[in-house]
SEFIZA-3560 file (N, C-alpha, C; in Angstrom, 3 decimals):
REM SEFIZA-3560
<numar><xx>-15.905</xx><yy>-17.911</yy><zz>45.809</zz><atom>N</atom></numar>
<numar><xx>-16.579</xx><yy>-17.916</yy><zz>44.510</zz><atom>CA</atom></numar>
<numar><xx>-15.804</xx><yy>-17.061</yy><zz>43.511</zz><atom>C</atom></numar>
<numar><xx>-15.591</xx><yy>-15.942</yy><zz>43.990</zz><atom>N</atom></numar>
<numar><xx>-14.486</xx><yy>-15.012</yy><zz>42.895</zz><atom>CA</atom></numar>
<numar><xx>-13.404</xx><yy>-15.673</yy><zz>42.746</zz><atom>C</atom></numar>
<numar><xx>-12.624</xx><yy>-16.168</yy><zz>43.546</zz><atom>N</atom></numar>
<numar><xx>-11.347</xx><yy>-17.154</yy><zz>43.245</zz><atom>CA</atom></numar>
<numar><xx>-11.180</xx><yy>-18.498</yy><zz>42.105</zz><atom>C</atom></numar>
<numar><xx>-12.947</xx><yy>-18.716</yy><zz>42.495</zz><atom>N</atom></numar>
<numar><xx>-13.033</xx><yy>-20.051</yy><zz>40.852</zz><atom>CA</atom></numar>
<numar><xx>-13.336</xx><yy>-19.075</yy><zz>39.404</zz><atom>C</atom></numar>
<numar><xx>-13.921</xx><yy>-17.627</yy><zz>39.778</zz><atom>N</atom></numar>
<numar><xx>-13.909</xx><yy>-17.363</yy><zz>38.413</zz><atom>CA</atom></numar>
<numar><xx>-12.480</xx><yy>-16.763</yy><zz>37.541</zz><atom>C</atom></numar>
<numar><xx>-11.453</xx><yy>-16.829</yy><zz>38.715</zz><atom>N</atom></numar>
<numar><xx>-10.402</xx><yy>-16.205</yy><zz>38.507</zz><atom>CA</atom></numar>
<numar><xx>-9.279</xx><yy>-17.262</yy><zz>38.041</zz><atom>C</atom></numar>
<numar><xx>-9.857</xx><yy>-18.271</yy><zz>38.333</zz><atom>N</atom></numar>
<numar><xx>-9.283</xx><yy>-19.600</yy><zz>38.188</zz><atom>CA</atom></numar>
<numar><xx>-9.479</xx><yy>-20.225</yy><zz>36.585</zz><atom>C</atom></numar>
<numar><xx>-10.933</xx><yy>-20.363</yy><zz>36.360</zz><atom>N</atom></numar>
<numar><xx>-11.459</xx><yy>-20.649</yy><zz>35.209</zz><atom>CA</atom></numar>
<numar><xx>-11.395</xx><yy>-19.402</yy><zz>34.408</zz><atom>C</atom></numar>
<numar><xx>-11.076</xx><yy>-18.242</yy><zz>34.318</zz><atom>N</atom></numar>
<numar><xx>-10.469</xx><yy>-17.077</yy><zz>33.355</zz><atom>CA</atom></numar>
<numar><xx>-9.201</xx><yy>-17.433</yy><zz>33.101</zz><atom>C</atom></numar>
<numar><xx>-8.370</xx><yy>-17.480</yy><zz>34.243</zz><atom>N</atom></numar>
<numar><xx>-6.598</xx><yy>-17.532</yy><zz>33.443</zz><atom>CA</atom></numar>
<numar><xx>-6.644</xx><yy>-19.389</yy><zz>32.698</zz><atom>C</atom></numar>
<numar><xx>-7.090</xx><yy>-20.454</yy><zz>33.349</zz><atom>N</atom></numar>
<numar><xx>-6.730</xx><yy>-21.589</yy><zz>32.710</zz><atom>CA</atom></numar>
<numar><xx>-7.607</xx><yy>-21.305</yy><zz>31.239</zz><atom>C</atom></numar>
<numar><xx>-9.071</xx><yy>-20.674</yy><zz>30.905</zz><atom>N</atom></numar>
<numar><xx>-9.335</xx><yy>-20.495</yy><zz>29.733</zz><atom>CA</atom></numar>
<numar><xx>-8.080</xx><yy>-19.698</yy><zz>28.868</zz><atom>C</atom></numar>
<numar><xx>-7.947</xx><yy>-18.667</yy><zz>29.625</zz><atom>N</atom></numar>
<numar><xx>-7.282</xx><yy>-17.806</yy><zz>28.661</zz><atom>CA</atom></numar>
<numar><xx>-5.630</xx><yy>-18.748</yy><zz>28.628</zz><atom>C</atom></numar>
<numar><xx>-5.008</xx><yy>-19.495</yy><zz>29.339</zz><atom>N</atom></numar>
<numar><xx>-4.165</xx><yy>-20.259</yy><zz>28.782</zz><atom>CA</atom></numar>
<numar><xx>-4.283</xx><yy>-20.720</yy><zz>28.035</zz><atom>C</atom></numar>
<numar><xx>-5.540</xx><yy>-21.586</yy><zz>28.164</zz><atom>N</atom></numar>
<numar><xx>-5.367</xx><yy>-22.778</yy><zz>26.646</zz><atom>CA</atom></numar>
<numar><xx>-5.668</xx><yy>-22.208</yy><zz>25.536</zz><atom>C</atom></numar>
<numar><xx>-6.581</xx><yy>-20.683</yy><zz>25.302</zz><atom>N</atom></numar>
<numar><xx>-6.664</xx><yy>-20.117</yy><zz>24.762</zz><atom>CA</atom></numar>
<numar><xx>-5.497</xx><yy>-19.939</yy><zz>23.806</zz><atom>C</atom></numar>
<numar><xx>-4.716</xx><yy>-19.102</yy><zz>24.426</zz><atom>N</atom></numar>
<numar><xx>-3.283</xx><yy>-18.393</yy><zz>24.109</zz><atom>CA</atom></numar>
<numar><xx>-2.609</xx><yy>-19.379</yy><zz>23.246</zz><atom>C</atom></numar>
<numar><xx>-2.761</xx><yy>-20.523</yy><zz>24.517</zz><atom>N</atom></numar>
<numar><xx>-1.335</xx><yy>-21.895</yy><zz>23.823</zz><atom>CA</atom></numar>
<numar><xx>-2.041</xx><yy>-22.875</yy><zz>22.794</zz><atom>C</atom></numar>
<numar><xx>-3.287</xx><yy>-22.667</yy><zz>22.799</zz><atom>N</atom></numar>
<numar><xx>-3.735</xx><yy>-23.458</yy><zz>21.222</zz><atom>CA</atom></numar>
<numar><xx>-3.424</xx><yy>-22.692</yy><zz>20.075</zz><atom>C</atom></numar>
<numar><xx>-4.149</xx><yy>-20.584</yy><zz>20.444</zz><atom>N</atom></numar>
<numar><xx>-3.628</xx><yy>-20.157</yy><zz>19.069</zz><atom>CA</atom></numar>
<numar><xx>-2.166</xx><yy>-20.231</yy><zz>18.577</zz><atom>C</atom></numar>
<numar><xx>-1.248</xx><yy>-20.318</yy><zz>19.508</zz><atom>N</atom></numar>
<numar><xx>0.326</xx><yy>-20.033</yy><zz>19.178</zz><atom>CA</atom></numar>
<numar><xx>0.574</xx><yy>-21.511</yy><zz>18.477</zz><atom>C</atom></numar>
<numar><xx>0.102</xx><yy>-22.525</yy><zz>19.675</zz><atom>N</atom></numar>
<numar><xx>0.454</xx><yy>-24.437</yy><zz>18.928</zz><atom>CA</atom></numar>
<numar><xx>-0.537</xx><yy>-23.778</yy><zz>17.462</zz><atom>C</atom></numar>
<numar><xx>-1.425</xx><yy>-23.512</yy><zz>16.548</zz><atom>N</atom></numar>
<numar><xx>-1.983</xx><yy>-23.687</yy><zz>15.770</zz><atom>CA</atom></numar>
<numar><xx>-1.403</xx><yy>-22.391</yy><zz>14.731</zz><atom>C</atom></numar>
<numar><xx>-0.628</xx><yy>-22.088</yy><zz>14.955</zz><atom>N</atom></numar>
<numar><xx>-0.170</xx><yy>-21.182</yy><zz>13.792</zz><atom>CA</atom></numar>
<numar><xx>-0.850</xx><yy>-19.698</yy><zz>13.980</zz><atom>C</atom></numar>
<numar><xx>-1.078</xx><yy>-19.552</yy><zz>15.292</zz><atom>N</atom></numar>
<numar><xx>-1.500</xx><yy>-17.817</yy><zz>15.266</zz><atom>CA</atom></numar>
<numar><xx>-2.737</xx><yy>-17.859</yy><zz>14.128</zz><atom>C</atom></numar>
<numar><xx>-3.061</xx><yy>-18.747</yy><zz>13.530</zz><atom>N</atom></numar>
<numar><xx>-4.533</xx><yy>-18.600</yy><zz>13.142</zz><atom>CA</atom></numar>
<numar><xx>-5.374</xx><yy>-18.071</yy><zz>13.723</zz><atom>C</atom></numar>
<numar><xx>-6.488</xx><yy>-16.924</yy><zz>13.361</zz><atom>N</atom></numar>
<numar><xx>-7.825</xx><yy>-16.787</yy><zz>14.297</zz><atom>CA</atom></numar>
<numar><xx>-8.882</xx><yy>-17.405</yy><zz>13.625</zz><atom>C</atom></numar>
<numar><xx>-8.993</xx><yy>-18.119</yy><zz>12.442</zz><atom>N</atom></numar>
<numar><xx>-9.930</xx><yy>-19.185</yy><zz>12.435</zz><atom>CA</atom></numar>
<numar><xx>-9.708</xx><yy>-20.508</yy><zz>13.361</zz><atom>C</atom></numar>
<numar><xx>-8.310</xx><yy>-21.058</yy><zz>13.163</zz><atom>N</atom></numar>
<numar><xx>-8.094</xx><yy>-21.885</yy><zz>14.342</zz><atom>CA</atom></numar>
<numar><xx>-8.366</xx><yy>-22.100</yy><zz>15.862</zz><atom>C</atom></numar>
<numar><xx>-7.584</xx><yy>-20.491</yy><zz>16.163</zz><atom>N</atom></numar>
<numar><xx>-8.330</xx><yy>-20.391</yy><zz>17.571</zz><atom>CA</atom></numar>
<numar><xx>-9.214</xx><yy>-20.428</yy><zz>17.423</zz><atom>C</atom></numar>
<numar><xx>-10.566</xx><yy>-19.940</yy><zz>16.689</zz><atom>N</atom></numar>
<numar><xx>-12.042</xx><yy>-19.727</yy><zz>16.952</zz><atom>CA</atom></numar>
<numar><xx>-12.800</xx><yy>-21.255</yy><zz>17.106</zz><atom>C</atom></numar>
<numar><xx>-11.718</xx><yy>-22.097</yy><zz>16.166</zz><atom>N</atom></numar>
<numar><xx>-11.934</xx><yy>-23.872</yy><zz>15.858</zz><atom>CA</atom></numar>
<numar><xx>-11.812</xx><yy>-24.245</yy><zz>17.792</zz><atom>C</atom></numar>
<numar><xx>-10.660</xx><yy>-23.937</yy><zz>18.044</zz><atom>N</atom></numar>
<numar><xx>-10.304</xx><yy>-24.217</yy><zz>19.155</zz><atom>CA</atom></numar>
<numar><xx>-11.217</xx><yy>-23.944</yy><zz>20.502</zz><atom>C</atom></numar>
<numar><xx>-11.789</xx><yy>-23.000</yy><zz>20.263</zz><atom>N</atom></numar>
<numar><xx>-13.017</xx><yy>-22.059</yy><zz>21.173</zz><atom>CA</atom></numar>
<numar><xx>-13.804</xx><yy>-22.655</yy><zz>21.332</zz><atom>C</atom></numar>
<numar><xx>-14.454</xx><yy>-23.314</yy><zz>19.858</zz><atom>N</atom></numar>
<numar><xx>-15.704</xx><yy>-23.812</yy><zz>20.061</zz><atom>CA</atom></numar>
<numar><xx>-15.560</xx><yy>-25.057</yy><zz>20.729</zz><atom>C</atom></numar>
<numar><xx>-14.060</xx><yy>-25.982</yy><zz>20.128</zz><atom>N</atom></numar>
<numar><xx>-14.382</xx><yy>-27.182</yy><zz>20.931</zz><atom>CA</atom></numar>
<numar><xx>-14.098</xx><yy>-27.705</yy><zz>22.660</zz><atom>C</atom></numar>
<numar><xx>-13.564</xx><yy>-26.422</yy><zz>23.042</zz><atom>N</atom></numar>
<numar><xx>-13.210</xx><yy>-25.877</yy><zz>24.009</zz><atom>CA</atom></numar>
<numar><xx>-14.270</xx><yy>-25.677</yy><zz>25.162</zz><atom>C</atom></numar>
<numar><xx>-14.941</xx><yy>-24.675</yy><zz>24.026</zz><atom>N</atom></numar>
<numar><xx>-16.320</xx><yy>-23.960</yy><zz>24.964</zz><atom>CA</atom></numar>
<numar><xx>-17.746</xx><yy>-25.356</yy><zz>25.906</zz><atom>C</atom></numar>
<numar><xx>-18.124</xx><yy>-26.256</yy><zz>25.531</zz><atom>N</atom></numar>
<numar><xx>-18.889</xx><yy>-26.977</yy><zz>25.565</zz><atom>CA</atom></numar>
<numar><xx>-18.146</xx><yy>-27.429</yy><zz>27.036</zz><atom>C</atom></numar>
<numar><xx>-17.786</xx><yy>-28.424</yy><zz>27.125</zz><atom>N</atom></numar>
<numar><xx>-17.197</xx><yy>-28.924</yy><zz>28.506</zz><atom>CA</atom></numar>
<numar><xx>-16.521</xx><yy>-27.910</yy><zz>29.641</zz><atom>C</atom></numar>
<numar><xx>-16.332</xx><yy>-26.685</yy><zz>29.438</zz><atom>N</atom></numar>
<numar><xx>-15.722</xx><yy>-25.878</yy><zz>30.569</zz><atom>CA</atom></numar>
<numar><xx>-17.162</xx><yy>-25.111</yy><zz>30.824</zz><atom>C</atom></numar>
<numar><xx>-18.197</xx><yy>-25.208</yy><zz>29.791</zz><atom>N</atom></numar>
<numar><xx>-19.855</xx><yy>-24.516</yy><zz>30.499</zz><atom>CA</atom></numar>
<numar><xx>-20.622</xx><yy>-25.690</yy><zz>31.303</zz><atom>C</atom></numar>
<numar><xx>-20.017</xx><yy>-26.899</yy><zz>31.031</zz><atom>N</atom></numar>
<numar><xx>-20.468</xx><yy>-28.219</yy><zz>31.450</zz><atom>CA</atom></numar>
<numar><xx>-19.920</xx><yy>-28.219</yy><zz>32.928</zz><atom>C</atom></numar>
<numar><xx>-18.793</xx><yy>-27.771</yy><zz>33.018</zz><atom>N</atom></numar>
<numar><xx>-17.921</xx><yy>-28.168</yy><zz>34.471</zz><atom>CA</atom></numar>
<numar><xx>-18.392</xx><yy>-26.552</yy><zz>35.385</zz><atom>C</atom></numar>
<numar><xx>-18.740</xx><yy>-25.221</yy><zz>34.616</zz><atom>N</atom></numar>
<numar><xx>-19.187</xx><yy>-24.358</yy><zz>35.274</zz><atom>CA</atom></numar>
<numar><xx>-20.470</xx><yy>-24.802</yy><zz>35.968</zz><atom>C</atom></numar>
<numar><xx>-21.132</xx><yy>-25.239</yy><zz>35.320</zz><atom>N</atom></numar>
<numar><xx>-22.923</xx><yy>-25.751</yy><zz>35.799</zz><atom>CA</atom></numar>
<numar><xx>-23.141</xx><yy>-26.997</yy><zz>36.792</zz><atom>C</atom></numar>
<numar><xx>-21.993</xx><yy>-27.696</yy><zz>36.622</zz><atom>N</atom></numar>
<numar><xx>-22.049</xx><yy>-29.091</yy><zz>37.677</zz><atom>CA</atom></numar>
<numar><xx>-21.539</xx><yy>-28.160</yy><zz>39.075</zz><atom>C</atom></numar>
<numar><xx>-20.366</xx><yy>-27.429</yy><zz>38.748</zz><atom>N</atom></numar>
<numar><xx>-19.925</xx><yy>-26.406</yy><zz>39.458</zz><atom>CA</atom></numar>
<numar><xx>-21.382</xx><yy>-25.951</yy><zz>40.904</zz><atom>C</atom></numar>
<numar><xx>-21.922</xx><yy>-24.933</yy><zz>39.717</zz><atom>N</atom></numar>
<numar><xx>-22.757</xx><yy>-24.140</yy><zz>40.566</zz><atom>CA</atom></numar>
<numar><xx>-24.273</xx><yy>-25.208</yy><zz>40.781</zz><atom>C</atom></numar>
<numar><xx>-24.067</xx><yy>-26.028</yy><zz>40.187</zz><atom>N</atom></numar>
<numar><xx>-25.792</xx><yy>-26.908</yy><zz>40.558</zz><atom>CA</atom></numar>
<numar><xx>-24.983</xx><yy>-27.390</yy><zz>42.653</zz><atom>C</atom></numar>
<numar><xx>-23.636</xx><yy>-27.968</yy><zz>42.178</zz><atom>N</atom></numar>
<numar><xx>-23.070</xx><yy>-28.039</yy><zz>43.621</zz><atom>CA</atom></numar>
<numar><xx>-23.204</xx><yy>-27.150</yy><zz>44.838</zz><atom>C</atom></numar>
<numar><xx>-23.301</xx><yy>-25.800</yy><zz>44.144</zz><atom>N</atom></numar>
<numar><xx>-23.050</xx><yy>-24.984</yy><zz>45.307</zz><atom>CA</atom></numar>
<numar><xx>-24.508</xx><yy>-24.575</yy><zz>45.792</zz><atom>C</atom></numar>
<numar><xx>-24.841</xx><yy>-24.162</yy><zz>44.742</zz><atom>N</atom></numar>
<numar><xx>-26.808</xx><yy>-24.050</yy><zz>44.942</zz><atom>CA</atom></numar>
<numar><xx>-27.701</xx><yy>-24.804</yy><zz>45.172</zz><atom>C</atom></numar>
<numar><xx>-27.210</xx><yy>-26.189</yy><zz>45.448</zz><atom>N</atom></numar>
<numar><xx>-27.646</xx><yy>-27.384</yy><zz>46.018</zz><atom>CA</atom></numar>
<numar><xx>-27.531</xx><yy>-27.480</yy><zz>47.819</zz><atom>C</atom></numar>
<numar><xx>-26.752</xx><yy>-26.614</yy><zz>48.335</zz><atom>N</atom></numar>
<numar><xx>-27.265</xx><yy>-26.796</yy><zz>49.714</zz><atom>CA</atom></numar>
<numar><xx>-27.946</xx><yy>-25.371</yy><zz>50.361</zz><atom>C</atom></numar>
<numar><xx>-27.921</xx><yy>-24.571</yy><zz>48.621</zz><atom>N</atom></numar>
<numar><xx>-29.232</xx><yy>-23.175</yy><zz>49.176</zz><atom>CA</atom></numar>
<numar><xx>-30.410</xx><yy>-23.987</yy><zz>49.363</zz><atom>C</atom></numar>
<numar><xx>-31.404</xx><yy>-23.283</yy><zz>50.099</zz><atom>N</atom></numar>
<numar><xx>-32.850</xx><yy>-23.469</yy><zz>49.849</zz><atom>CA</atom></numar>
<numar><xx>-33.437</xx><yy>-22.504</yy><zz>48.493</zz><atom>C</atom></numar>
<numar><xx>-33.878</xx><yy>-23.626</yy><zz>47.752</zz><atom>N</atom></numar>
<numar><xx>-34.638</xx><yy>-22.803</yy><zz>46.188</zz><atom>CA</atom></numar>
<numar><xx>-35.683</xx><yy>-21.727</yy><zz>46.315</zz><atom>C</atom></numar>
<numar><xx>-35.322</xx><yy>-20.950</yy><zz>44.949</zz><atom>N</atom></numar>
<numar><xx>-36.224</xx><yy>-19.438</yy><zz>45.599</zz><atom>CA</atom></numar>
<numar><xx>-37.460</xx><yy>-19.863</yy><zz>45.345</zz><atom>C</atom></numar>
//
């Protein structure tokens, strides 16, 4: 489990990095970039963990 959050930190913070630099070192850009960013990698965290908490028994 620590290994996927370590996983999904550096590939965020890549595309992070390499959108602000591709976009002109803007920080409105990056922030452009964030948002459209942000939606589908909280989407793939939650399919993520509905997977894993799917063969717990619910509290």
């Amino acid at each position: 489990m620590k290994r996927w959050g370590t996983i999904m930190m550096s590939v965020g913070g890549g595309i992070f990095i390499g959108s602000a630099l591709l976009l002109g070192n803007s920080t409105l850009n990056a922030v452009g970039a964030v948002l459209i960013l942000f939606p589908p990698v909280l989407f793939v965290i939650r399919y993520v963990e509905e997977k894993i908490t799917f063969h717990r028994p619910a509290r």
